[in-house]
N, C-alpha and C positions, 0 to 999 in steps of 0.2 A: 601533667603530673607524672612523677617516676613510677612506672610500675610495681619497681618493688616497697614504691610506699603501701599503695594498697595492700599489695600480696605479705606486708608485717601486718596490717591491720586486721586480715581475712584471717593469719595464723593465730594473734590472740582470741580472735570472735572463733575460731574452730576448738578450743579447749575448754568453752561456755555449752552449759548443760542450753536443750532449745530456747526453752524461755527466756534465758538470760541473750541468746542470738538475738531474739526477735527483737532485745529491748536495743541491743545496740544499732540491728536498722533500723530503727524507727528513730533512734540520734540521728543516723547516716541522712535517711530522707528529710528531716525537719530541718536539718543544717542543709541540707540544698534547696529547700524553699526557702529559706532566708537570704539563701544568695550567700554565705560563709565559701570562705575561700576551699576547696575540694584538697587541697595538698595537706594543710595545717588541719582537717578535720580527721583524716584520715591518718595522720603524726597524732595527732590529739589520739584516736582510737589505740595507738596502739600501747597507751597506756592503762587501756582497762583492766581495773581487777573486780574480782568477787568479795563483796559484801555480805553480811546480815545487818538487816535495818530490822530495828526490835521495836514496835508501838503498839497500844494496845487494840487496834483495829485492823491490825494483819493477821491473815486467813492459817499462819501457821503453827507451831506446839507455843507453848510459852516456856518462857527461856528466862526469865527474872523477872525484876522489880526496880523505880526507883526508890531511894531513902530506905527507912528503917522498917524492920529492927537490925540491928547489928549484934551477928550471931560471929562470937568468934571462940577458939579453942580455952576452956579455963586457963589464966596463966598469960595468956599473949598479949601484951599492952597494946592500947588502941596506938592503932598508927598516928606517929607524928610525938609523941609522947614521952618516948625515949629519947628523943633528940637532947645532949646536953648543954646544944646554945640557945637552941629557940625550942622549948617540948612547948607546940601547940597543937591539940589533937585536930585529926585530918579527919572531915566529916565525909560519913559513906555518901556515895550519889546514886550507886547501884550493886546488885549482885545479881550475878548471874550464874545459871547453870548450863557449866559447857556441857554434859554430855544431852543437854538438848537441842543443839547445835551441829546437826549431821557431819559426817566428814567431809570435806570439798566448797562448803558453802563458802570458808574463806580461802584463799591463799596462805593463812598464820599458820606455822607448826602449834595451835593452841594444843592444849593437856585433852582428853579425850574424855575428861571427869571430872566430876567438882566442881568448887565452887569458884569465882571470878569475884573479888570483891574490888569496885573503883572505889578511890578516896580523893578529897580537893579543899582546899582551903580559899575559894573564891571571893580573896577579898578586893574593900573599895580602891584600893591602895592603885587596882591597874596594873599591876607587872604585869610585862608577861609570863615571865617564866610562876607557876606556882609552886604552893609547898602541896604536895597530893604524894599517892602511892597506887600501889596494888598490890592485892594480896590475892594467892591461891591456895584454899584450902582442899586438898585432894577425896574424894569420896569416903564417907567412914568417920569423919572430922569426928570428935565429938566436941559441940559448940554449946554454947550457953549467948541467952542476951546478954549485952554488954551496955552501961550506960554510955551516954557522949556528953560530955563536959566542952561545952563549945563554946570558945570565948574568941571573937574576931569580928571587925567591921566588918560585916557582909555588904557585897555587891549588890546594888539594885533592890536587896529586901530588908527589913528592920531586923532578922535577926535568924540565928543558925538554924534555929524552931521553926521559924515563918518558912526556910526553905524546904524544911523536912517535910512539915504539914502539904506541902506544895506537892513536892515529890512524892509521898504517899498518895495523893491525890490521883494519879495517873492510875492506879492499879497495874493488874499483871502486864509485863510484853512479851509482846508475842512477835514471833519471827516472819521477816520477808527474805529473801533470797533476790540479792540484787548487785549489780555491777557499777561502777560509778567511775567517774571519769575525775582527776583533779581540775578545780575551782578556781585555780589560780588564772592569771594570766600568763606566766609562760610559756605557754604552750599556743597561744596566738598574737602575739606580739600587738597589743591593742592597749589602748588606754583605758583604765577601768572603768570610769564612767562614759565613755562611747558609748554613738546607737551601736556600731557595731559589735560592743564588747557586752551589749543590753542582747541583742540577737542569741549571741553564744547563750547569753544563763537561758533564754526564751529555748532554743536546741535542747540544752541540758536538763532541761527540767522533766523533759521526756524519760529519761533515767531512774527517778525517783520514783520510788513503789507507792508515796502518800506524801501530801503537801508539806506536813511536819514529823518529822522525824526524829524520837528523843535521843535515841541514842543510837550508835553503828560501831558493829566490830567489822576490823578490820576494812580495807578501801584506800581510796585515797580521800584523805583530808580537806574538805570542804572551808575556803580562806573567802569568808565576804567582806571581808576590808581591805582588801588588794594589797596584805603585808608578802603575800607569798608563801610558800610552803610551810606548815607549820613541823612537818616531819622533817625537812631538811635544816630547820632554823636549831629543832633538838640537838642533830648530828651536829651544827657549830658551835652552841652555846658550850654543847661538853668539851669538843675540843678546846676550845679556849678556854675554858675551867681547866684540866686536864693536860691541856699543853701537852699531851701525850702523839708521839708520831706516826703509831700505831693503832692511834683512836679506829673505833667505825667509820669509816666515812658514809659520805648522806646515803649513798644506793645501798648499804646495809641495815638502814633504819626503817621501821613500818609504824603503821597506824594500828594500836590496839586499841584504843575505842574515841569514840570521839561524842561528846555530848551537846547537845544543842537546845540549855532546858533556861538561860539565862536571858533578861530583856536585852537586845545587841549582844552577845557574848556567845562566845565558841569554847568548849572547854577540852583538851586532847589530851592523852595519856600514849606517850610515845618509848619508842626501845628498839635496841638493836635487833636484827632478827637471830642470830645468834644467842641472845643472852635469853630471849623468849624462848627457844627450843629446848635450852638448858635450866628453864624454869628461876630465871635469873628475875624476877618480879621487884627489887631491892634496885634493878638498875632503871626500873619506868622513870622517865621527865614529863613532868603537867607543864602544861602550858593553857595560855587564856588569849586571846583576839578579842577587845572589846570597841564598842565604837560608841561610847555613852553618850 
């Protein structure tokens, strides 16, 4: 193996607070009891970022909720609403409060304040691309409840209610501080259903602060239907929308949050990292991975 593969992998594992080290040798070791090939594990590492994994049974502050109530500024139309071809309101999934969210836990320039509100329209239909948003409302807002008027075949449940009921049901989350590795297979050149490509997720699973996980900001995007990067699939879809020369390209684009509250279903909210710095929330893409 080249040495300076290792010595890029040692360099991202050196800008990890300790705990998050320890989490990646204990990848390192579990990937050499399986026998995984030492070059590509070590490539693989040097893709690690820093995550928050938010569930209700991590030991950290609480940082949001999913589903309702939906508190937004008097005046502001529910996201999705305004649209003048399709106005279908975009149902909340979550809010969150970034300034409970330390500095450094992610790699995002996120706001340092306020509030984080996801939105999704997870219907039966399957696309992948959805209709969703995000909105940030900066500290001080003043908010009012807002009803939701939600009319759309929902995935997987009878109705936009049944999800919300659902979602409320989790109560508060609360923060992990974790690193995570992408899900895909690129990065091992293996067929997705291999023992060997069974090994990796068995390696990888060491990573993960709790077995299920509702929701995560920031990371790499977690792909269990072996379509591939869903953060990279953003950056193409826009381009070819956009046909713009100047577009982002894909190593400009990150993972703002990714949800994982659907039966088979993966829900993301993606964006350039540029337009997130600049509070650019108008330019998030949803997308969904289902395997019904």
């Amino acid at each position: 193996m080249p040495e300076h593969t290792t010595q890029e992998a040692d360099e991202v594992r050196d800008t990890l607070p300790d705990e998050l080290r320890d989490t990646l040798d204990r990848f390192r070791a579990t990937a050499a009891e399986r026998g995984l090939p030492a070059e590509n594990v070590e490539r693989w590492l040097r893709t690690a970022r820093r995550s928050a994994m938010l569930y209700p049974e991590a030991d950290g502050p609480v940082v949001g909720r999913l589903g309702g109530p939906l508190m937004l500024p008097p005046g502001m139309p529910v996201p999705g609403t305004s649209d003048p071809e399709d106005p279908v309101a975009h149902q909340l999934i979550a809010t969150i409060d970034l300034a409970a969210i330390p500095e450094g836990t992610t790699d995002l320039p996120l706001p340092s304040d306020g509030h984080l509100l996801l939105f999704a329209v997870p219907e039966l239909a399957l696309e992948v691309e959805l209709a969703g948003s995000a909105v940030h409302l900066p500290a001080g807002t003043p908010v009012e409840e807002r009803r939701q008027d939600l009319d759309y075949e929902l995935y997987e449940y009878d109705s936009p209610e049944d999800l919300d009921a659902d979602l409320r049901g989790h109560g508060e989350l609360r923060l992990a501080r974790a690193v995570s590795l992408p899900l895909h297979g690129g990065y091992h050149d293996l067929h997705f259903r291999s023992d060997l490509a069974r090994a990796w997720d068995e390696a990888a699973a060491v990573m993960r602060p709790a077995r299920h996980v509702p929701l995560q900001i920031g990371g790499n995007a977690a792909d269990h239907e072996g379509w591939g990067d869903p953060v990279r699939g953003s950056a193409t879809a826009l381009e070819d929308e956009e046909g713009a020369p100047d577009a982002p390209g894909p190593e400009d684009w990150v993972l703002l949050a990714q949800w994982e509250g659907l039966p088979m279903a993966t829900v993301y909210w993606t964006m350039p990292r540029q337009d997130l710095a600049e509070l650019r929330f108008d330019r998030v893409l949803v997308q969904m991975y289902a395997n019904p």
